[in-house]
C-alpha positions as CSV (number, residue, x, y, z in Angstrom):
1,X,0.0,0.0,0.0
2,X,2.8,2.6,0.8
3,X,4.7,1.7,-2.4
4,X,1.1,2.6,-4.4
5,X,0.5,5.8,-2.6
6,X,4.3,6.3,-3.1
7,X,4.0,6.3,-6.8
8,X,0.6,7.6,-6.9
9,X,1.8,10.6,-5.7
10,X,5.3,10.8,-7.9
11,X,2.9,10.2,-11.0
12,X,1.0,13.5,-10.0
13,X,4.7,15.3,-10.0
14,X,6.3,16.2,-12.6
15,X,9.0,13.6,-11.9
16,X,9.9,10.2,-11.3
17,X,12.7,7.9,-10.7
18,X,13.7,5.3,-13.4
19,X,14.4,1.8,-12.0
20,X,18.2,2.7,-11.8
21,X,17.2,5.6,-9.0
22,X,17.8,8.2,-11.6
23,X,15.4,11.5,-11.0
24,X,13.6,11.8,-14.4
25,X,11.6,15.0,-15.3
26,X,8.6,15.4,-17.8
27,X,6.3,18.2,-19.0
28,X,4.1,18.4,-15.7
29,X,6.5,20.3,-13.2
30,X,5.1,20.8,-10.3
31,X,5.9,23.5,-7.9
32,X,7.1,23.1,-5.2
33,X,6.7,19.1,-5.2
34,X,9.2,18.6,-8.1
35,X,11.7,21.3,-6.5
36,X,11.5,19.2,-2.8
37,X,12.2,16.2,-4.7
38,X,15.4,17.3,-6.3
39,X,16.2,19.0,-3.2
40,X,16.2,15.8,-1.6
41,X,17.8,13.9,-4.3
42,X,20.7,16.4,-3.3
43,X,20.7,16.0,0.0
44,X,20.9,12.2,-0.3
45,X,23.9,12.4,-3.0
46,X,25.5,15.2,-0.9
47,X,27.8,13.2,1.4
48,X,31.3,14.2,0.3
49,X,32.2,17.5,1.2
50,X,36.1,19.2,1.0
51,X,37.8,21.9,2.7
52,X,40.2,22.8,5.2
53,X,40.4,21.5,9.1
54,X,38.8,24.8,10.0
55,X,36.3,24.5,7.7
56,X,34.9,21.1,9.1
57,X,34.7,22.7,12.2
58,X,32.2,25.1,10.9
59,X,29.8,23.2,9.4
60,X,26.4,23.9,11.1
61,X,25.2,21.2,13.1
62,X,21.9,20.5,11.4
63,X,24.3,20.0,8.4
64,X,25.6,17.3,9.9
65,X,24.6,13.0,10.0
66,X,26.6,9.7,10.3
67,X,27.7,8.8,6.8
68,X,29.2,11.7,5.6
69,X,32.4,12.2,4.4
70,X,35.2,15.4,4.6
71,X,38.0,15.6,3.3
72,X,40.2,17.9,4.5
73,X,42.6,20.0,2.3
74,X,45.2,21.0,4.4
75,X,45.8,18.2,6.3
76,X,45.3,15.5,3.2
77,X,43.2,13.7,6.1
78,X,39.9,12.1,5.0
79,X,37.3,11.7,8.1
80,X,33.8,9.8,8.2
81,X,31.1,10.9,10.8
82,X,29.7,8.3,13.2
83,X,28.2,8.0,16.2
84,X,27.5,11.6,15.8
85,X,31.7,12.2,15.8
86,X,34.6,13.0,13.1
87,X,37.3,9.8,12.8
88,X,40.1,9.8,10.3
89,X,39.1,7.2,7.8
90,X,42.3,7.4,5.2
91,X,44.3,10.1,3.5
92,X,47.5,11.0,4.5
93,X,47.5,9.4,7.9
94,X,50.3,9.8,10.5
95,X,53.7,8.3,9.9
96,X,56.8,9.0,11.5
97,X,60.2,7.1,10.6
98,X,63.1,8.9,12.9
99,X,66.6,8.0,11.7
100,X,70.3,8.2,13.5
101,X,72.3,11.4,13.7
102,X,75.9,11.3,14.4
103,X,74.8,12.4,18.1
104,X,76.2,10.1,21.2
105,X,74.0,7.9,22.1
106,X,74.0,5.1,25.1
107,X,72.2,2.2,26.4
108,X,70.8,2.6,29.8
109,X,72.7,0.4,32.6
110,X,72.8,1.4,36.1
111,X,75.7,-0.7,38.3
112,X,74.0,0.7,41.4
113,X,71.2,-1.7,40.5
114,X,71.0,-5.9,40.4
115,X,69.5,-5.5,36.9
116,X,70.0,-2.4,35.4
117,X,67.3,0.2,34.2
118,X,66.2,1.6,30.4
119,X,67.1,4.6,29.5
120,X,65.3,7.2,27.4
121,X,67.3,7.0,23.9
122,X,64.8,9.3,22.3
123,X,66.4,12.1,22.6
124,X,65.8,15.3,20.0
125,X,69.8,15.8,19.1
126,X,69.8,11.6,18.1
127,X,67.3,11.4,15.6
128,X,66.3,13.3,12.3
129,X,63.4,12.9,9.9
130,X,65.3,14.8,6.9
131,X,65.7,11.3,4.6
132,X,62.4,10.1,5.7
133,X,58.7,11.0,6.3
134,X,57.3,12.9,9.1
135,X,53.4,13.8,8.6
136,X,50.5,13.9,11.2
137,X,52.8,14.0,14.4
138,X,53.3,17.8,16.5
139,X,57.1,18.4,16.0
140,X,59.6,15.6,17.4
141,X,61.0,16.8,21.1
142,X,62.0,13.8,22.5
143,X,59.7,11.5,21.3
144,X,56.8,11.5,18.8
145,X,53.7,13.7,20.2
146,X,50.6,12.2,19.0
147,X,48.0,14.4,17.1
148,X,45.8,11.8,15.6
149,X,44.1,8.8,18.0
150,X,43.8,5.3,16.6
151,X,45.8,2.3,16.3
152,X,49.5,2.6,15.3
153,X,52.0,0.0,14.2
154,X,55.5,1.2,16.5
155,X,58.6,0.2,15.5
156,X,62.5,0.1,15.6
157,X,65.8,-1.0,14.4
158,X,68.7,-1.2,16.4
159,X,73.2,-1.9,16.0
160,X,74.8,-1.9,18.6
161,X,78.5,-0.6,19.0
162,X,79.4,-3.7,21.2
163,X,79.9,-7.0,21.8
164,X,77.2,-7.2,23.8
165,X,73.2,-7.2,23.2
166,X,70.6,-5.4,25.3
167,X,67.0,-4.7,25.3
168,X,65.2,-2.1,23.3
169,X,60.9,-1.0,23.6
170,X,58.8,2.0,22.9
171,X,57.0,3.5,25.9
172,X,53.6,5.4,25.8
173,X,53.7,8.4,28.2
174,X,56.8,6.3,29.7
175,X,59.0,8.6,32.0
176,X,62.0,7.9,34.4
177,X,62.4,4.2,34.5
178,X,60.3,2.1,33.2
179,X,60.4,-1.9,33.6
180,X,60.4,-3.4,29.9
181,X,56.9,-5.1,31.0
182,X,55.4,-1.3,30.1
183,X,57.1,-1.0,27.0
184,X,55.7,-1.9,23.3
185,X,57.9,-3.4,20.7
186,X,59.8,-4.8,23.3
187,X,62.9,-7.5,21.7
188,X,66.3,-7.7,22.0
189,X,69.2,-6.7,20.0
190,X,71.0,-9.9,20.1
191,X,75.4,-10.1,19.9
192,X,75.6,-12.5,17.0
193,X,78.9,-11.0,15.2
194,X,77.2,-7.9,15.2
195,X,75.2,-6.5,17.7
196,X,71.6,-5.8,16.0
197,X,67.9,-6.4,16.5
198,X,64.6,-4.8,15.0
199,X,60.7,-5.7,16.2
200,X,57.0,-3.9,16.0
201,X,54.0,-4.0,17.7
202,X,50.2,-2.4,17.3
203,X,49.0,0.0,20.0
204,X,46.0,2.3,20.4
205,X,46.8,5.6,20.9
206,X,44.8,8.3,21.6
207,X,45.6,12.5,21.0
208,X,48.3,13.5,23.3
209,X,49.9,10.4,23.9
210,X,53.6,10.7,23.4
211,X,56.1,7.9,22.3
212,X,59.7,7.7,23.4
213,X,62.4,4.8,22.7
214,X,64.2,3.2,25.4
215,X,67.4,0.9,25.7
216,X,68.5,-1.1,28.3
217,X,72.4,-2.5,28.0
218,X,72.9,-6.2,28.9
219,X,76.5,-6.4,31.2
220,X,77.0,-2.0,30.8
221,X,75.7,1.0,29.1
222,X,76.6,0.5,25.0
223,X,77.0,2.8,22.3
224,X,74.6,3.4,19.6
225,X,75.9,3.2,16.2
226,X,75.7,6.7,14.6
227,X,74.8,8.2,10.8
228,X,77.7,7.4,9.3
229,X,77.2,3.7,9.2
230,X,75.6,2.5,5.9
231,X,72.9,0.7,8.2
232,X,69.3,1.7,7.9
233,X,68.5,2.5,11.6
234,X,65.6,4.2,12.9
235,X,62.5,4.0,15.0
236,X,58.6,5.5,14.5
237,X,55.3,4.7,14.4
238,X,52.6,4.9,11.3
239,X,48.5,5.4,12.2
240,X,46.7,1.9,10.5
241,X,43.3,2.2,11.8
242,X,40.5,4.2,13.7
């Protein structure tokens, strides 16, 4: 019954859709029936919108319902609204891969202790983002300042100047000295020949979280291996999810 009245009352417009959905006009346009309709064809099809990060934050709240899309400009970020709330859905989502420097840098071992302690290897002067890409993260000071909540693959690569191994994790609002049971990523770099060891992990982060690196020496504090060697190592994180 509600499809007859439906198209009972479409036929006494001056439009109707064809079986594909597709609004189709004739010679009896009706006013204002004909206007609502494609007025609400418009609304329906009008749920990809662009502009700057500002911009979505203007957009009047009766303009906005779950399944629309923005797409923001500036950032490259592309957010879907749900649950009545923005999330980053794709785009140029956060990524941060933080390369040695030349800067001294040492694991953490503290004699004054039966097992030693991590240290904070994070440090601004160690790391640089110049060969690499750095997008979506407030600007490296120690550690990686996240701007963007969701889940984030962590991750790092580690030599060693020593013939020794040690322990190395990323910490999440870590700060003095952390046991290795609250760090991510946590594996060891391993004294086979070469002292060396990389690993990864997934963690949900939310906006203001920060990330730092830390390094604990097995048997005394060790030396980093600096920019000059032809190794590839570095530590970051990149956003893979909501």
């Amino acid at each position: 019954m509600v499809g007859r009245i439906e198209h009972q009352l479409e036929v006494m417009m001056g439009s109707g859709k064809n079986p594909v959905g597709k609004r189709v006009f004739d010679d009896k346009y009706e006013f204002p029936q004909d206007t609502q309709a494609l007025a609400d064809d418009i609304w329906d099809a009008y749920v990809t919108r662009a502009g700057t990060s500002a911009e979505r934050g203007l957009i009047p709240p009766g303009h906005l319902r779950d399944g629309i899309v923005f797409r923001e400009t500036d950032t490259g970020l592309i957010y879907l609204r749900h649950a009545s709330e923005w999330s980053v859905v794709g785009g140029r989502t956060p990524i941060a891969v933080m390369r040695r420097t030349n800067a001294a840098l040492t694991f953490g071992y503290n004699t004054g202790t039966a097992s030693g302690e991590y240290k904070d290897i994070s440090t601004t002067a160690a790391w640089t983002s110049v060969y690499d890409t750095y997008r979506g993260f407030g600007t490296y000071s120690n550690g990686l300042p996240v701007t963007v909540p969701g889940e984030y693959e962590v991750f790092w690569s580690m030599w060693l100047n020593a013939s020794a191994g040690g322990l190395v994790g990323i910490g999440v609002n870590q700060t003095g000295t952390p046991g290795g049971n609250a760090l991510h990523a946590i594996d060891h770099v391993t004294f086979r020949t070469i002292a060396l060891g990389n690993a990864s992990a997934r963690v949900r982060l939310a906006a203001a979280d920060k990330l730092t690196l830390w390094g604990y020496g097995e048997g005394g504090a060790h030396a980093v291996r600096g920019a000059t060697s032809l190794e590839p190592m570095h530590w970051g994180a990149r956003w893979i999810a909501p």
